[in-house]
C-alpha positions in Angstrom: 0.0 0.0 0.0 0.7 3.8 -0.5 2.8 6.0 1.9 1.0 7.9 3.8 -1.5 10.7 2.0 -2.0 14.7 3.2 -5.2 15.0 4.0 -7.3 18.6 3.6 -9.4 19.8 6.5 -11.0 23.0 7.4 -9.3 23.5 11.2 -12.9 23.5 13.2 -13.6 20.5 15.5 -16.4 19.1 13.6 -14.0 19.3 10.1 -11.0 17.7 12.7 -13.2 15.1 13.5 -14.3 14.2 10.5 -11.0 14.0 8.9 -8.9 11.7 11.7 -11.7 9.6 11.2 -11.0 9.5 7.6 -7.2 9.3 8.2 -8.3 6.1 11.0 -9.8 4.3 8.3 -7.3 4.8 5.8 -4.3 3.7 8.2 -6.8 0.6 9.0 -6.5 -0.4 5.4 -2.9 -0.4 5.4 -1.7 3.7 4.0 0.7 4.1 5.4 0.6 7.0 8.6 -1.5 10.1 7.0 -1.3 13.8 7.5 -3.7 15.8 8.3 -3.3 19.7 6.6 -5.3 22.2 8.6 -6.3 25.1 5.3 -8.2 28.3 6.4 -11.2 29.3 4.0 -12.8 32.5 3.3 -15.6 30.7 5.3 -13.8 30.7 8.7 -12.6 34.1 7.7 -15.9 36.0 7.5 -17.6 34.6 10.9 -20.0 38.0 11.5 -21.0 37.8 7.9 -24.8 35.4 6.6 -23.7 33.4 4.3 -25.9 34.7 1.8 -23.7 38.1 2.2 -20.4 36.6 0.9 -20.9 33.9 -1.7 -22.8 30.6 0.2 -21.4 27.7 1.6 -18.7 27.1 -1.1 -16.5 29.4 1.0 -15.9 26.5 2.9 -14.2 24.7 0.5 -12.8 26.6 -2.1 -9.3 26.7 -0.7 -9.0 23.1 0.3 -10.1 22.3 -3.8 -7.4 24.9 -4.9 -5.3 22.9 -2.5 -6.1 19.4 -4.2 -5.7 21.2 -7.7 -2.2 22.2 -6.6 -0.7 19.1 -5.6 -0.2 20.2 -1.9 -2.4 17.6 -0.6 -3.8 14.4 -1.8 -7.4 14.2 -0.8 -9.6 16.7 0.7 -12.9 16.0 3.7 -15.6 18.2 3.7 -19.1 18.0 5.3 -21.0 16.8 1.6 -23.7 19.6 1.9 -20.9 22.6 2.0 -19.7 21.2 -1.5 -20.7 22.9 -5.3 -23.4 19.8 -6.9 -21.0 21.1 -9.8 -17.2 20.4 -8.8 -13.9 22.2 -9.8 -12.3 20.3 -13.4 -10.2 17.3 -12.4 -11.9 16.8 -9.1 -14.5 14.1 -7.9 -15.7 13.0 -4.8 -14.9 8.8 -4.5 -15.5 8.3 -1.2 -17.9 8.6 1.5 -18.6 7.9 4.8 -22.0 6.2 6.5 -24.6 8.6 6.9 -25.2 10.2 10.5 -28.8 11.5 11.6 -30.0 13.2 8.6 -32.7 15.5 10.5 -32.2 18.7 11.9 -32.3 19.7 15.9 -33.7 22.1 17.6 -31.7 22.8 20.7 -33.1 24.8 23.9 -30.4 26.7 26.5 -29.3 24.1 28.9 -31.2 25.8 31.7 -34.2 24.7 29.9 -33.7 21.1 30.8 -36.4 19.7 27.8 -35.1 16.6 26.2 -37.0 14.3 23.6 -39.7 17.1 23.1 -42.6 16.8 20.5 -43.2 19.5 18.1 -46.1 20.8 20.2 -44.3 20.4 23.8 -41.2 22.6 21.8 -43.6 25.3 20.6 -45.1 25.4 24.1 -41.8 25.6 25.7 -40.5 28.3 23.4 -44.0 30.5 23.6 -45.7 32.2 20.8 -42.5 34.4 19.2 -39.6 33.0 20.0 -36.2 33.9 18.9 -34.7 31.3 16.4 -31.0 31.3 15.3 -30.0 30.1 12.1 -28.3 31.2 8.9 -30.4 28.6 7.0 -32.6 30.0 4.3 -33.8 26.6 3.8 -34.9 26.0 7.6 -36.1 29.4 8.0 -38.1 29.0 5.5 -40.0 25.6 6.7 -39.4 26.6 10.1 -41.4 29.6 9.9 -44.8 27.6 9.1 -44.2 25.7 12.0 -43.3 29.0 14.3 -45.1 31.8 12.4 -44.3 34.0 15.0 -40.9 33.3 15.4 -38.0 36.1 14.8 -35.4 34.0 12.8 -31.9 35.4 13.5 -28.0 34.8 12.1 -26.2 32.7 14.2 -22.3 31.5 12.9 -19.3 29.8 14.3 -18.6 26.3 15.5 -20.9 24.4 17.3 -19.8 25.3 20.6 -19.3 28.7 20.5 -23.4 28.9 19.1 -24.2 26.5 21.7 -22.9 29.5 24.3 -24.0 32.3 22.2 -27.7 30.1 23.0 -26.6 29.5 26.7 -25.6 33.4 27.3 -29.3 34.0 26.3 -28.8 35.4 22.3 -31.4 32.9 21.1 -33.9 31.4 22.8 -33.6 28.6 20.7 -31.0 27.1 18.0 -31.5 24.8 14.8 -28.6 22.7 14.4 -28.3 19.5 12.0 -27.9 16.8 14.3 -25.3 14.8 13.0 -23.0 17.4 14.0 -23.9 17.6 17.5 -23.6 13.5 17.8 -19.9 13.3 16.0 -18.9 16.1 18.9 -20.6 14.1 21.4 -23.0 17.4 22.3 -26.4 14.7 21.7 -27.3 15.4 25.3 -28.0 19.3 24.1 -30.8 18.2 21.6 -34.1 19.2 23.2 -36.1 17.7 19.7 -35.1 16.3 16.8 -37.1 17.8 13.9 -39.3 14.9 11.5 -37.6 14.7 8.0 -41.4 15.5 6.4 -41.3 18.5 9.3 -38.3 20.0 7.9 -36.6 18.2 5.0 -32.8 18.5 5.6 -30.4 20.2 3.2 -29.0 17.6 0.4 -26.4 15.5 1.6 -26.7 16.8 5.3 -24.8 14.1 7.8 -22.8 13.0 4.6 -18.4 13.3 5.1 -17.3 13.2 1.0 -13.8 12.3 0.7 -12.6 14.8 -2.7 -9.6 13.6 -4.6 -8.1 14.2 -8.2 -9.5 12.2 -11.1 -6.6 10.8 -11.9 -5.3 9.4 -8.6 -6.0 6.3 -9.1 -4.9 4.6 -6.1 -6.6 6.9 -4.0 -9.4 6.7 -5.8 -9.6 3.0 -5.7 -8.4 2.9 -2.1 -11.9 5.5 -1.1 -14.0 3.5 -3.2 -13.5 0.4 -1.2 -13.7 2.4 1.7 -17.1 4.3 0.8 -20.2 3.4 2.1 -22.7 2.1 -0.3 -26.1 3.6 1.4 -24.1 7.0 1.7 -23.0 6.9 -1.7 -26.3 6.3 -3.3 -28.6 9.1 -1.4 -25.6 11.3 -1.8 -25.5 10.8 -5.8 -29.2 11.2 -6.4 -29.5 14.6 -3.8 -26.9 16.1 -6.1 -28.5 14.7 -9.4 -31.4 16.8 -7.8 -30.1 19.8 -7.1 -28.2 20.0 -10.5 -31.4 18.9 -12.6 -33.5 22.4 -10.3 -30.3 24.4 -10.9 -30.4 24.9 -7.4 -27.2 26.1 -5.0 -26.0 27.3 -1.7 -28.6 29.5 0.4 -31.7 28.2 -0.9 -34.8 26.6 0.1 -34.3 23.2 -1.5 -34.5 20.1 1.1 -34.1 16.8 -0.3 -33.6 13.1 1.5 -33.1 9.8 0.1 -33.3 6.7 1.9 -33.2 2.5 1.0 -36.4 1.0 1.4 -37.1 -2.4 2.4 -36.6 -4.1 -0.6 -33.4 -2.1 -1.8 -34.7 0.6 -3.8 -34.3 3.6 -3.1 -37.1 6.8 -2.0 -36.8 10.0 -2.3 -38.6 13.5 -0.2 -37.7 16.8 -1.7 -39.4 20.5 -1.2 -38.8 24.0 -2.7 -40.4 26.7 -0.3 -40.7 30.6 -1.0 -39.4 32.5 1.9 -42.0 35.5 1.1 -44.9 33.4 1.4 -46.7 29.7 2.7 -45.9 28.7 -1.1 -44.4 25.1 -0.7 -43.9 22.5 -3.4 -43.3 19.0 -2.3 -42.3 15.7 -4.3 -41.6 12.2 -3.4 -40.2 9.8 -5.8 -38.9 5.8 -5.9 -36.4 4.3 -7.7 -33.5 1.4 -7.9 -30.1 1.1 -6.6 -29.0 0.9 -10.5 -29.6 4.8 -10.7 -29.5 6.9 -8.2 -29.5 9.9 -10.1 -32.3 9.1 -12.7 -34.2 9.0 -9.4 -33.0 12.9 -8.4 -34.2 14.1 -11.8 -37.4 11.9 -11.8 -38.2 13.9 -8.1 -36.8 17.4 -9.6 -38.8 17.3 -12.7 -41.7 16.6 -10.4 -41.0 19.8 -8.7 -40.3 22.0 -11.6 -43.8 20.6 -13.0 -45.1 22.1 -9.9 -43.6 25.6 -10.1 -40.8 25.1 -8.2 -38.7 27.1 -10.5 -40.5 30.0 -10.0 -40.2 30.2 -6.2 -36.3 29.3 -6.7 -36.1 32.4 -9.3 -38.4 34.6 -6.7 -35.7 33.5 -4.2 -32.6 34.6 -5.9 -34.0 37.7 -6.7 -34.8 38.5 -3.0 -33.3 40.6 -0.8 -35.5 41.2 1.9 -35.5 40.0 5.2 -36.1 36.7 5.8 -40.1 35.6 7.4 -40.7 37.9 10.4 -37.0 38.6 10.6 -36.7 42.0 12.6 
């Protein structure tokens, strides 16, 4: 097997944590000892700024990709959702790991002391106009039907330092993806984890894709054998999704895939405006075989719906979000 491989990481502990578990199952298999290469992005830069302010989520990976184009490390981790559905030329993504908890949290200061809450014993707990922290157009904008009184406010940084900005009494309420907060071992925090058909998480959310060149071809075939195979499948056809609805960072496009019982494959997707209780909803099945004839089958389904006009409305818009103050 290989020497040892240098492996790109954004420095925060949920991007660490992902990537020595990468570099864990690579030394398993026999590389020899890896590096891990901490690269700064324009994402961990511009911490005070919504996302939507200063280009989306691909700030998170742009200089680890210019990294991997450069030569100066061999294969790049990312969290899969942060990632362009169209990648950089030479790129690809040939590995994954298992999926984590898909759903999103919502998570309560830790004076509040409510754990395994229902949607209604959350929205009695948090009263009728709460205050809501996230910098997710795509949860503010199923979030707000289910709190239509709520004040939906920015919240950045790691995971810990929202989880004090929460605690010192800036939010009265966070909305976190839960896989995050179970890979750092903050579960216990999760006051309710939100239904997949309640809010339907971001495409590829709980998803680590391992990057590499396309013609590495030992580390390709090396993260192939290592990928996992129910990972790799919803992963491919939430992409083929959001590429088929030209869709992007910062917009109000969920989408989840899941095996069924027999081994095919099922698909939940929404596009919902942000100005108004406009929602358009699709659910499609299809085979292990195709994975992404399955995301264009459920995106078609959309646009047939007018989804594309509420995703044109949305990147158009530049007013608050839903009863933002």
């Amino acid at each position: 097997m290989s020497t040892g491989w240098r492996i790109g990481t954004r420095g925060s502990a949920l991007a660490l944590w992902q990537a020595h578990t990468v570099k864990a199952r690579l030394e398993a298999m026999g590389v020899a000892p890896c590096e891990i290469v901490v690269i700064r992005t324009d994402g961990d830069r511009l911490q005070d700024a919504p996302l939507s302010d200063v280009g989306g989520k691909r700030l998170f990976v742009k200089e680890i990709e210019d990294a991997l184009l450069e030569g100066s490390i061999d294969l790049a981790v990312h969290s899969s959702k942060d990632m362009a559905v169209v990648l950089p030329e030479g790129l690809h993504i040939a590995g994954v790991l298992a999926r984590a908890d898909a759903r999103d949290a919502m998570v309560l200061p830790e004076a509040a002391g409510l754990v395994d809450a229902t949607l209604a014993q959350l929205a009695a707990a948090l009263g009728p106009a709460p205050r809501l922290g996230t910098s997710s157009v795509r949860r503010v904008a199923q979030l707000h039907r289910q709190f239509p009184g709520a004040e939906f406010l920015p919240v950045r940084g790691n995971v810990d330092t929202r989880l004090r900005k929460l605690d010192a009494g800036d939010y009265d309420a966070l909305v976190l993806a839960a896989a995050g907060l179970q890979r750092l071992e903050r579960g216990s925090r999760i006051s309710a984890f939100l239904p997949v058909d309640a809010c339907i998480p971001a495409p590829g959310q709980g998803i680590v894709a391992i990057e590499c060149r396309e013609d590495a071809e030992e580390i390709t075939q090396t993260l192939v054998a290592m990928s996992d195979r129910a990972a790799d499948l919803a992963l491919r056809a939430e992409r083929a999704l959001v590429a088929a609805v030209g869709g992007g960072c910062q917009l109000p496009l969920g989408a989840h895939c899941r095996e069924t019982a027999d081994g095919g494959l099922e698909m939940l997707a929404c596009v919902t405006s942000i100005e108004s209780d406009h929602e358009v909803r699709a659910i499609g099945f299809g085979t292990a075989d195709d994975p992404e004839g399955l995301g264009e089958q459920v995106a078609e389904r959309l646009l047939l719906d007018g989804a594309g006009a509420i995703l044109e409305a949305v990147r158009e818009y530049d007013g608050p979000l839903p009863t933002q103050e």
